[in-house]
N, C-alpha and C positions, 0 to 999 in steps of 0.2 A: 421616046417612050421609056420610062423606067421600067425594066424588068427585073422580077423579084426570084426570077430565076435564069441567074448570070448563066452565061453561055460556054463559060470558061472550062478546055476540056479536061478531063478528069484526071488527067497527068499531072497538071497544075496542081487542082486540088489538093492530089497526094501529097507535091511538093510540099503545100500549106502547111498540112498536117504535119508534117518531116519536122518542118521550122519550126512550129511552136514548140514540137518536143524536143526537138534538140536546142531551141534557144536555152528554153526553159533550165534546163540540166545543167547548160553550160555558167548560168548565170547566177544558180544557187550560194549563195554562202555558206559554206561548212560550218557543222559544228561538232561540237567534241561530243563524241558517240563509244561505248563500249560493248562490248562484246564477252561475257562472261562464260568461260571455256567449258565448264562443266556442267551449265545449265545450255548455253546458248542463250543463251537470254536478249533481248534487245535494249540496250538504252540508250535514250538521246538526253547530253545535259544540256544545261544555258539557254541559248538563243540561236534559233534556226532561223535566216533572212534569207528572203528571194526576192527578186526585184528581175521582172522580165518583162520583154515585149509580150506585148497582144498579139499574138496573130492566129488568126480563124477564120474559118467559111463557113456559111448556111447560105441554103439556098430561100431562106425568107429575108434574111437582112445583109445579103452580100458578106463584103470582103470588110473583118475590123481589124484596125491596128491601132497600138496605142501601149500604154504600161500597167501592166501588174503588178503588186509587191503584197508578199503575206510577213506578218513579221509573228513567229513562234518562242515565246519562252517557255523551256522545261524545268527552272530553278535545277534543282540537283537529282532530278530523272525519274522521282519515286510517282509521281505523276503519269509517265508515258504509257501508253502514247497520246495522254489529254495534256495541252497546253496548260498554265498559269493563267498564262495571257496568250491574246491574240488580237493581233492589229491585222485588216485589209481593206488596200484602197485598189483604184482603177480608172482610169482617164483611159479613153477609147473613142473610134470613131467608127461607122457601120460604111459603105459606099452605099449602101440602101437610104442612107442619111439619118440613122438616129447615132447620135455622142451620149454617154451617159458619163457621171463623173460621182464618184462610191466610194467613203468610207467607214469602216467600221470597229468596232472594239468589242469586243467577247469574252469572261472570263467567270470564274464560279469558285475563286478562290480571292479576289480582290474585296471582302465584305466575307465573313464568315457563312456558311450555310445560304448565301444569297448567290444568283446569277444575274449576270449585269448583262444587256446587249443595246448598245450604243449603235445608231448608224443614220445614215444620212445620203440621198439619192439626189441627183438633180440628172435631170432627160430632157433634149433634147431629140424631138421624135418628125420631122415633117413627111414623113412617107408612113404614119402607123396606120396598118390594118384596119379597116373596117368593116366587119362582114354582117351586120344589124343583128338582130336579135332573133333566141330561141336555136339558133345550132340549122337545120335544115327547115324550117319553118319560112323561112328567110332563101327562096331561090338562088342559086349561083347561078351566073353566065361568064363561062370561060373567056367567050369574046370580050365582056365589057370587063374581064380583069384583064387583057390585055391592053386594051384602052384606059386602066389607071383608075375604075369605077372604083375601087375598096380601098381610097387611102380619105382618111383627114391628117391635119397639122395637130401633134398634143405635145405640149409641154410641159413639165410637172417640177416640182418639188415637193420631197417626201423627207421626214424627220422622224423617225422608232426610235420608241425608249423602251423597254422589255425587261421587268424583272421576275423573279421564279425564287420562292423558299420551300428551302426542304421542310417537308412534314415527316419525312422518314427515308432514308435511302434510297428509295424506289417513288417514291409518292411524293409530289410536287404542287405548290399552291402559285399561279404565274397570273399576270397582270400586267398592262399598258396601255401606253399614251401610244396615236402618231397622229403626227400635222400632215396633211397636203394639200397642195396650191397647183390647179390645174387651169391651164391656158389654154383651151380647142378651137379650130376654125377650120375651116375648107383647107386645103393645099395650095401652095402658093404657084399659078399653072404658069410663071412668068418667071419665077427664081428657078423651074427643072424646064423651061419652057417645053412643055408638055401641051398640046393640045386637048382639050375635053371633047369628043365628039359628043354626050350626051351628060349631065351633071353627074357629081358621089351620088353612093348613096348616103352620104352623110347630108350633102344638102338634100336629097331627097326627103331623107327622114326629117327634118327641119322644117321643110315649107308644109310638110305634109301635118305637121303639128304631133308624130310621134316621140320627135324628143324637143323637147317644151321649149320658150323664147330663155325662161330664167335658167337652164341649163345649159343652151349650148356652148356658149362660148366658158364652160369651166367652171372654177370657184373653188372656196374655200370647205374644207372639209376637217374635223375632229374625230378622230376614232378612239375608245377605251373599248378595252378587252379584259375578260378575269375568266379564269377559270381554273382544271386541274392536267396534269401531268402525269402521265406513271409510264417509269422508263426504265428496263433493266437490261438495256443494250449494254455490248462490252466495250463495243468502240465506235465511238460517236459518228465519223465522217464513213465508216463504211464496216457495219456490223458481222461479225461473224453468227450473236445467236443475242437473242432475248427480242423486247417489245418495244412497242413508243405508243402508248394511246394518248391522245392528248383531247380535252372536252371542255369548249367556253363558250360567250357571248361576245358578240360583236356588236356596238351599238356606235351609230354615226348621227356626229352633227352637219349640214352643207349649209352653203348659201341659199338662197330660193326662198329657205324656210324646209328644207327636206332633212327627215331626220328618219330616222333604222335602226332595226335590231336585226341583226343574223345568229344562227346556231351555227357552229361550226364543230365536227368531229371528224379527226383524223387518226388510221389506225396504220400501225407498219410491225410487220413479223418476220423475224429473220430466223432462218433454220440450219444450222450444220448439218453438212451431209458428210459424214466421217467413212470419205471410200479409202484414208491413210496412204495411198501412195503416192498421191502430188505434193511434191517437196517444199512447195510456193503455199501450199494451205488447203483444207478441204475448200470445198462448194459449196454455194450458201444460196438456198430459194427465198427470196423475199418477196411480198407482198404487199402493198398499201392498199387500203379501203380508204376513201374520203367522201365528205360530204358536208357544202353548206349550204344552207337554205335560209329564207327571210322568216321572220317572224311577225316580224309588226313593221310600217311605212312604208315610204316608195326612198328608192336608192335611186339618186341622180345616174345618169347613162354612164359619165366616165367613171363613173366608181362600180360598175358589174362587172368588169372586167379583171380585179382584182380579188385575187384570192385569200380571204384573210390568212391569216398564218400567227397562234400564239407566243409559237419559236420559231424566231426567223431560220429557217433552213439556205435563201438563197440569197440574192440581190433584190431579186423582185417576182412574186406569182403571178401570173396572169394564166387565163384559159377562159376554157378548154382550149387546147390546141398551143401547149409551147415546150420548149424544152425541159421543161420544170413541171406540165401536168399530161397532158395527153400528147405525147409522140407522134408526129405521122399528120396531123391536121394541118389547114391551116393556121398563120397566125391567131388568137382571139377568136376562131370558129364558131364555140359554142359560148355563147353568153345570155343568161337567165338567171331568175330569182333566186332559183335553186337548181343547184348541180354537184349529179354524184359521176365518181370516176373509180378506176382500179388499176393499178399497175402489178404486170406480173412478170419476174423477172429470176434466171438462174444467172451468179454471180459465178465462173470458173476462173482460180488462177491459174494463169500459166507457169511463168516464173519469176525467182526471185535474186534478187542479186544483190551486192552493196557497191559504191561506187563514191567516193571520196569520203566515205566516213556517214555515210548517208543510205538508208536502206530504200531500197524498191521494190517493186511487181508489177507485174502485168497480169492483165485477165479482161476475159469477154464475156459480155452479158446478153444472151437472148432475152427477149421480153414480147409479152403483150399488155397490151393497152384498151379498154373501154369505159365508156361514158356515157351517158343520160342526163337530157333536162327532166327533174325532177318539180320543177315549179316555175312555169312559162315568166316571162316580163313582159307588159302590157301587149299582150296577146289580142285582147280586144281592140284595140287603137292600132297594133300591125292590121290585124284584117280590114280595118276601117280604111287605113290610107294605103292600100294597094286594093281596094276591091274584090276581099278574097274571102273567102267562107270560114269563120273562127274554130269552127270544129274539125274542116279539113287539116286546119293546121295546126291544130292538137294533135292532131293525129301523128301529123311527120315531125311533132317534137317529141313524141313516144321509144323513136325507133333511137335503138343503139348503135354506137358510132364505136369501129373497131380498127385498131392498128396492129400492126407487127414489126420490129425489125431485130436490129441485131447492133452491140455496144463495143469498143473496145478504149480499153483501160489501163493506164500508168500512172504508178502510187506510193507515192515519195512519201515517208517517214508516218503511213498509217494516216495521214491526215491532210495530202494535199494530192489531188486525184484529177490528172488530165482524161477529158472523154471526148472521143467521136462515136457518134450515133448516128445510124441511119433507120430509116423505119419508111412502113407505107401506109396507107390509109386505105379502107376496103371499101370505101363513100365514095368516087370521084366528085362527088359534089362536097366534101369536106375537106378533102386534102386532094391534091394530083400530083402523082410523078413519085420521087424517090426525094424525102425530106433526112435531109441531114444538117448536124450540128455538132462544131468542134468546143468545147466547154472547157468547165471541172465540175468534177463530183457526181455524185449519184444521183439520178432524179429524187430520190426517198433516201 
């Protein structure tokens, strides 16, 4: 049996955690940094390179290891702490068995007034989540996920082009392209020789005819996005005060003949809280409000899963239920036409230090987390093939799905931020147990 919550006791774990940060540290490349006496001032010049091991634990996809590398230019520092450029790749493997292989280019000074963001994914997934559709609309049974009922096989290739012109310092006009190429099927029960006592529900959903013949096994898919920006954050990767609203259209082509339009609005507000005697920095309350919803067509099944996004913030969104949207859920938990979430979060540092020429901090973030399906996916056709009342379960796609936990943070030069998170879920039928996740960077 694969279990998606390794057994490994928590000493270990720490251990993990120990490693990644201290790989990480040890493996930085210096760069030539200054220190301006009578201001204090910060700056980093040239090129900041890191090249480390992968290593992380979550209790959804096991034990990864594998390579990182960010690669930062400052030219001559008047910039900091926002890069020129920015290169990041990552080759990885999960023991849960997804490999994902990442990379990417980001810069808003290579083209006048334009932002460029280049990237490119390919995943490897034979163990990904599948908890069907609508959030708790969709019963859990503890028993058959310990029997392996919530996995299929997906495979993907994903290709973002992303660019953004300034209208005005703060006010932004963004637009793109992405390709992806999706390969799904059952789980291979002969490659984890896993026994099935009873099918997925991936096949379930299949024979049953809620997710259609011409969708299941994948395809092809075209997405363009356009819309607006306005952004008066100070510091990009992890803000001390201002806003990020961002507001577009999301419209897909697939195979099948399935074609879509979503709205997508994402809000994030960050607040200085100036209590002056933490030497590491005040405390910063932040909050995101999100929401996308369909407009017009039917979106193929492996494409609800995915969160659009008009600036790419991470590697990849997916939810409700991941490190990157709701905390504390299962994998993929809530998935629907439309879905709104919130994250709320106190950002405290601790301290601050410099260490080869390289500045740091620490800080921990409490946070909550909630969420709602706002616009059910083929609602009628669930109740049809499990013989269930459509309106009962409107009903239990109403209720709100709530987390909590608590974050902690190390944060090399302003702009490259190791996290562990843990959090819980207040559903046991959403999430069970104590969800944790070794990462980088901020959810928001």
């Amino acid at each position: 049996m694969i279990n998606k919550y390794p057994s490994t006791l928590w000493i270990r774990k720490i251990v993990c955690v120990i490693a990644l940060f201290s790989f990480d540290l040890a493996l930085g490349t210096s760069t030539f940094a200054q220190t301006t006496d009578s201001t204090r001032e910060e700056v980093v010049r040239g090129w900041s390179v890191g090249a480390f091991p992968t290593i992380s634990l979550s209790n959804t996809l096991g034990f990864q290891y594998g390579l990182f590398g960010s690669l930062f230019y400052y030219g001559d520092g008047s910039t900091y702490p926002e890069p020129l450029h920015k290169f990041t790749a990552e080759a990885s493997h999960f023991t849960g068995g997804r490999s994902r292989f990442y990379a990417t280019y980001d810069s808003k000074y290579l083209i006048p007034h334009w932002r460029m963001t280049l990237s490119a994914l390919y995943m490897i997934d034979p163990l990904a989540f599948f908890y069907g559709f609508n959030g708790a609309a969709q019963p859990y049974d503890e028993v058959l996920d310990t029997k392996n009922h919530y996995y299929l096989d997906r495979r993907f290739l994903q290709a973002f082009a992303n660019f953004q012109r300034d209208l005005s310092p703060t006010l932004k006009v963004a637009g793109g392209l992405t390709f992806s190429h999706y390969n799904i099927g059952d789980y291979d029960t002969l490659e984890y020789r896993v026994p099935i006592p009873t099918p997925s529900l991936y096949h379930d959903y299949v024979t049953s005819g809620l997710i259609s013949s011409d969708e299941a096994t994948g395809g092809n898919v075209l997405e363009a996005r356009a819309g607006l920006v306005y952004d008066t954050r100070d510091i990009e990767a992890a803000p001390n005060r201002g806003l990020l609203a961002e507001v577009f259209l999301n419209g897909g082509l697939a195979s099948g003949g399935y074609n879509y339009l979503k709205f997508c609005a994402y809000f994030s507000h960050f607040l200085r809280i100036p209590v002056g005697f933490i030497a590491a920095g005040d405390p910063v309350f932040a909050y995101r409000l999100a929401y996308t919803g369909t407009l017009a067509g039917d979106v193929p099944f492996y494409m609800q899963q995915i969160i659009p996004m008009l600036v790419p913030h991470t590697m990849l969104t997916e939810g409700l239920g991941s490190a990157k949207t709701m905390r504390g859920l299962f994998e993929n938990r809530i998935v629907a036409d439309g879905v709104a979430w919130a994250n709320v979060e106190l950002r405290i540092k601790l301290f601050k230090f410099t260490f080869l020429n390289q500045y740091f901090y620490t800080a921990v973030n409490p946070f909550f987390d909630f969420g709602i399906v706002t616009q059910p996916y083929r609602l009628d056709r669930q109740a049809a093939a499990f013989g269930q009342d459509e309106e009962m379960l409107r009903r239990k796609t109403q209720g709100i799905a709530t987390a909590a936990g608590l974050g902690f943070k190390l944060a090399w030069n302003e702009n490259f931020i190791l996290s562990l998170e843990f959090a819980h879920s207040f559903d046991p039928a959403l999430g069970g147990g104590i969800w944790f996740d070794a990462g980088v960077n901020y959810v928001f």
